[in-house]
C-alpha positions as a Python dict, from the first residue, in 0.01 Angstrom:
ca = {
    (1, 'X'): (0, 0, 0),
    (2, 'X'): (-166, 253, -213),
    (3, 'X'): (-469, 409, -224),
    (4, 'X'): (-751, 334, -473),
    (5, 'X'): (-696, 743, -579),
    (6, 'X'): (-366, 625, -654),
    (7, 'X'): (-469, 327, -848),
    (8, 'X'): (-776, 591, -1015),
    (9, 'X'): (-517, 838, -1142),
    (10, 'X'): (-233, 537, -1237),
    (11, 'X'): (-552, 416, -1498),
    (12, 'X'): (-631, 802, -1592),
    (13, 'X'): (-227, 823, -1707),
    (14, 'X'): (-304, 501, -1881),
    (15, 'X'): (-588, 694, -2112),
    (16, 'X'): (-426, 1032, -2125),
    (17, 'X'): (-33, 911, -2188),
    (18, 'X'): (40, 1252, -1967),
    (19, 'X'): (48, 1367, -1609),
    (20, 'X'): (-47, 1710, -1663),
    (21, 'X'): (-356, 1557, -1858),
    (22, 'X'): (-431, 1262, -1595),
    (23, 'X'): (-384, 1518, -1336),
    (24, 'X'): (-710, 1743, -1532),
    (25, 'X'): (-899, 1473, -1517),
    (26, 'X'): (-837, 1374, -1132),
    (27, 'X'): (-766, 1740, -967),
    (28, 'X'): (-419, 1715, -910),
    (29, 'X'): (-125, 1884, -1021),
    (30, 'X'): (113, 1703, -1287),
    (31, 'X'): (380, 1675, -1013),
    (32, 'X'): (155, 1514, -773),
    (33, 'X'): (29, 1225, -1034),
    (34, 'X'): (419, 1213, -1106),
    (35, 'X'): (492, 1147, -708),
    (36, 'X'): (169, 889, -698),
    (37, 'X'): (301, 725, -981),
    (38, 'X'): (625, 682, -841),
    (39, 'X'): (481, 582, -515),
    (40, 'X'): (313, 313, -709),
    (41, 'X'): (606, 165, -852),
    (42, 'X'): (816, 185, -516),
    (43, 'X'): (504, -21, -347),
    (44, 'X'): (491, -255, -640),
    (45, 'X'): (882, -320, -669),
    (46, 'X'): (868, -211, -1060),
    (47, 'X'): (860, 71, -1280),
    (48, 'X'): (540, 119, -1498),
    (49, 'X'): (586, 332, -1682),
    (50, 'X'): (892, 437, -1931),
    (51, 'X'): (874, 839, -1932),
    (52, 'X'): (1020, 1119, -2172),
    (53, 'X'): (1008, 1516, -2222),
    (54, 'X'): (680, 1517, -2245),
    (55, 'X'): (483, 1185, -2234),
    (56, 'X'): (497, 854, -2032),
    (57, 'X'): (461, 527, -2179),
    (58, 'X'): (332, 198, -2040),
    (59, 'X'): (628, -37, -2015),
    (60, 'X'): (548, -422, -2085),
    (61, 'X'): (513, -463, -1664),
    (62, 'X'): (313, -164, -1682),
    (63, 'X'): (70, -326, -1978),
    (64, 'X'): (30, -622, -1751),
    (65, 'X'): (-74, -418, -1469),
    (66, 'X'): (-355, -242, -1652),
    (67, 'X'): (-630, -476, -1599),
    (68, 'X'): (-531, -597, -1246),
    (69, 'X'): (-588, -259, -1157),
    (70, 'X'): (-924, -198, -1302),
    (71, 'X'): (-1019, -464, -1171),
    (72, 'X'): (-950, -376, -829),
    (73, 'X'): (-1115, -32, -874),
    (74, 'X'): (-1421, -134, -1037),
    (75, 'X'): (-1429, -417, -744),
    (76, 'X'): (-1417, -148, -475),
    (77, 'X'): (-1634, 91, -674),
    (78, 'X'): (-1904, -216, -683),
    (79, 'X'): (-1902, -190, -268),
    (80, 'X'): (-2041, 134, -271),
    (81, 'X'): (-2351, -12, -527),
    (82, 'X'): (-2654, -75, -396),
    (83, 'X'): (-2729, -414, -531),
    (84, 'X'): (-3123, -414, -423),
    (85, 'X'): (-3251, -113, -582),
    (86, 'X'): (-3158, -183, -927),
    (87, 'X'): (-3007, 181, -967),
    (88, 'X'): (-2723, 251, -1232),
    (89, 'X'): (-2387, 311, -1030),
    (90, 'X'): (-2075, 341, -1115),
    (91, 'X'): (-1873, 554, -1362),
    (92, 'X'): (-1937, 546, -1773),
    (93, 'X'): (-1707, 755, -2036),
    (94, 'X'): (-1817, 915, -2314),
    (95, 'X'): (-1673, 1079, -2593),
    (96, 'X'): (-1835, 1373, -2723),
    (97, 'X'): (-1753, 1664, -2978),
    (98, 'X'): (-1765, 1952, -2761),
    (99, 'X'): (-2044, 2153, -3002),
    (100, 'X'): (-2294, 1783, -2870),
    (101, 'X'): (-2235, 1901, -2526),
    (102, 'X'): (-2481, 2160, -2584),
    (103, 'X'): (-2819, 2166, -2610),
    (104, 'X'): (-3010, 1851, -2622),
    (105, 'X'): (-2760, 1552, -2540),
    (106, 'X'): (-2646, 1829, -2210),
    (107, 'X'): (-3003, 1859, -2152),
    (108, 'X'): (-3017, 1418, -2155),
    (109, 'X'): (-2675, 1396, -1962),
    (110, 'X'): (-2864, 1664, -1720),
    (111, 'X'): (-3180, 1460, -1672),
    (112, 'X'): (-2973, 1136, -1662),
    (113, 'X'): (-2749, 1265, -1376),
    (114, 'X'): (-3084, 1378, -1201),
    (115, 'X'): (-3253, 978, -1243),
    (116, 'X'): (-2915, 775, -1113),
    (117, 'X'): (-2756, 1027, -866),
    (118, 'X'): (-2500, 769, -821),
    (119, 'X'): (-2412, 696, -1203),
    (120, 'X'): (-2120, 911, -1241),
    (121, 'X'): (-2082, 1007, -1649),
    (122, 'X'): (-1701, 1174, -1740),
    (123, 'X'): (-1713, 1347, -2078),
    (124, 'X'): (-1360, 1327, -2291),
    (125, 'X'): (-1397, 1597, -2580),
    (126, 'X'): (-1265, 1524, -2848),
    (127, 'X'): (-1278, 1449, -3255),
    (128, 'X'): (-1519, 1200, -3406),
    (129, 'X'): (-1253, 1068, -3598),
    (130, 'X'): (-1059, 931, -3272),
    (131, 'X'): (-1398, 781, -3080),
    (132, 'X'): (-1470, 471, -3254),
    (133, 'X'): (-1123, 310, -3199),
    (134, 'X'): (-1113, 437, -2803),
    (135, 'X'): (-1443, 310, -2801),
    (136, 'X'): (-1277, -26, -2941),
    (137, 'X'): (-997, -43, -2731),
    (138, 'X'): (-1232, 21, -2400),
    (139, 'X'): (-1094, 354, -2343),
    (140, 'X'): (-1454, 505, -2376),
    (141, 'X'): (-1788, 322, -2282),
    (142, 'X'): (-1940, 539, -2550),
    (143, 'X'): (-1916, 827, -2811),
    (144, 'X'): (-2183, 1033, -2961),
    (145, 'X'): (-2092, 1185, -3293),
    (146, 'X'): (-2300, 1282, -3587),
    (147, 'X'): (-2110, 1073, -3868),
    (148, 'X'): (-1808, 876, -3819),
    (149, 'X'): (-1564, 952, -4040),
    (150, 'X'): (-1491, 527, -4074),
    (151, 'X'): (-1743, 262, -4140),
    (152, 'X'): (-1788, 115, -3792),
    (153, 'X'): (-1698, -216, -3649),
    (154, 'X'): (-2010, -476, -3690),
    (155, 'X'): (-2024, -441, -3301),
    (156, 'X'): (-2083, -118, -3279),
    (157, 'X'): (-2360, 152, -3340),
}
């Protein structure tokens, strides 16, 4: 059975389309996501993923997986929540242009962090120009840029 790291990095390949960049985000080498991932598909009788040179690719079992599996992580991250006290828990992404990581929005990420100890926040740098539609497609919880480069979606601001 694996573990919920292995189902954490398995969704971090998901957003990234790369083990080396999956394995950034979750501290392990690109050879070790590569050995979870295959891990994962031995347990789960199927491949995932279909891989080349340099990039993986969700296969159509692999699509169907994708929400199973966050919902199993987000279920198991919930255990750890303290329902009574009302704090924020859990994990948010944001998108940021790496110049808005200084100054004030570090300083309110800072102060944030300092309020909800247990509110984890994972930055993705990137451009403005990619946020919106990552933000659409659920692969961030949130961006901050200073224009977008697109007229945004009516359910977004």
């Amino acid at each position: 059975m694996p573990s919920f790291r292995t189902l954490r990095t398995f969704l971090a390949v998901v957003r990234h389309g790369s083990f080396a960049a999956a394995g950034a985000e979750v501290g392990l080498t690109a050879a070790a996501v590569g050995l979870q991932m295959r891990a994962l598909e031995q347990d789960l009788n199927r491949a995932l993923f279909d891989r080349g040179a340099r990039a993986v690719v969700l296969n159509p079992a692999g699509r169907l997986a994708v929400p199973q599996v966050e919902e199993l992580v987000q279920r198991y991250e919930s255990l750890a929540a303290d329902d009574g006290a009302g704090e924020l828990a859990g994990t948010v992404v944001m998108g940021a242009l790496v110049s808005a990581l200084m100054g004030a929005f570090a300083d309110a990420l800072w102060a944030i962090r300092q309020e909800h100890p247990r509110l984890e926040v994972r930055l993705f740098a990137g451009q403005s120009s990619a946020f919106a539609e990552k933000v659409l497609h659920g692969e961030l919880d949130a961006a901050v840029v200073m224009k977008s480069p697109r007229p945004l979606s009516s359910s977004m601001v």
